[in-house]
VEXDREN-2710 file (C-alpha; in Angstrom, 1 decimal):
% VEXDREN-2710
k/r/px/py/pz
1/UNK/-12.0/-9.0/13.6
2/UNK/-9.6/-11.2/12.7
3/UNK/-10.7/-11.7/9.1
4/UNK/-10.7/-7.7/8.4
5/UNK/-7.2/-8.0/9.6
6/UNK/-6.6/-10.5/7.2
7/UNK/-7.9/-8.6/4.6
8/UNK/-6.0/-5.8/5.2
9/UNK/-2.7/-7.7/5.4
10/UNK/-3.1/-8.5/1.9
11/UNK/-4.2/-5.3/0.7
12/UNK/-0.7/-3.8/1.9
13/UNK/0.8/-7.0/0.0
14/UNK/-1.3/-5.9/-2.8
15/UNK/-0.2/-2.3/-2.8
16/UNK/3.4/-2.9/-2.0
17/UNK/3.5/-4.8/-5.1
18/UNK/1.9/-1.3/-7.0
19/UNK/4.8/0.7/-5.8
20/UNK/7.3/-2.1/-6.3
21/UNK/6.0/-3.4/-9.7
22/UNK/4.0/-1.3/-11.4
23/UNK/5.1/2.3/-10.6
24/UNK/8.5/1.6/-11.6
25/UNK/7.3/0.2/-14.6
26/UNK/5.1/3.8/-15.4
27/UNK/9.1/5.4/-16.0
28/UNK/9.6/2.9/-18.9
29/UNK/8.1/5.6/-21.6
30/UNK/8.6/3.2/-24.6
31/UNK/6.6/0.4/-22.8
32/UNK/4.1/2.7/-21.7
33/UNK/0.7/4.1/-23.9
34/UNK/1.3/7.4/-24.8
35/UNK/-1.6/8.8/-23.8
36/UNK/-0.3/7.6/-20.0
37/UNK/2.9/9.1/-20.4
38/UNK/4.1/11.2/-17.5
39/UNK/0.9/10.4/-15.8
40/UNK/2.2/8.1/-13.1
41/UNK/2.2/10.1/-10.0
42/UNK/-1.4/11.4/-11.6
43/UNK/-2.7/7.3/-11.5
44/UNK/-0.5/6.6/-8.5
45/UNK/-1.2/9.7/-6.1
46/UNK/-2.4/7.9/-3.1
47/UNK/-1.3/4.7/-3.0
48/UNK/2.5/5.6/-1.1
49/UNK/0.0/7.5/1.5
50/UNK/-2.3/4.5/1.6
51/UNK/0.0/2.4/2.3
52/UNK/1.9/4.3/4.9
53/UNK/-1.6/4.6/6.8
54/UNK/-2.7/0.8/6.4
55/UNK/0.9/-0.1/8.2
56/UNK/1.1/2.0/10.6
57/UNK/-2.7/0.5/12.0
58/UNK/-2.7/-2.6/10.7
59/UNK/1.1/-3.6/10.0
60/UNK/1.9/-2.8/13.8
61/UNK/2.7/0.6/12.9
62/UNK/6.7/-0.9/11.6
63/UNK/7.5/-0.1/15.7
64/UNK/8.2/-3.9/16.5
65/UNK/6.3/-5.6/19.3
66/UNK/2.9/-7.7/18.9
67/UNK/1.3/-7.4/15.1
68/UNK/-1.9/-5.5/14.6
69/UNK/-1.4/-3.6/18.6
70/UNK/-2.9/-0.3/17.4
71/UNK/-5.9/-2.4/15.3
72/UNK/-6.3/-4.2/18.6
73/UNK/-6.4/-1.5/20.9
74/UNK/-9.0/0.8/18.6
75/UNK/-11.4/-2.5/19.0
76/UNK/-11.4/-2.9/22.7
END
């Protein structure tokens, strides 16, 4: 169990750095292909969703207290 939690721990890492990096970097029209202009919510849809979900079960849910609790409690 531990090791899926792992896992998922840096998939949010992985997907924070999306919306951080990469989305913002979808406005730049001049740096972007053309044929991918005005396409970013299109390529990005889910991930802001996908990330809220994978935090709020794996990332302790952003309420404080022990990491992983709702994880935790789904496994027992």
């Amino acid at each position: 169990m531990e090791e899926l939690i792992q896992t998922e721990e840096s998939y949010i890492r992985d997907m924070e750095w999306v919306v951080e990096h990469y989305m913002p970097a979808m406005d730049d029209i001049a740096s972007v292909p053309r044929n991918l202009v005005g396409k970013k919510n299109f390529i990005f849809s889910t991930i802001p969703q996908l990330l809220h979900l994978n935090k709020m079960y794996v990332g302790g849910g952003g309420g404080g207290g022990e990491p992983h609790t709702r994880i935790r409690h789904i496994q027992h």
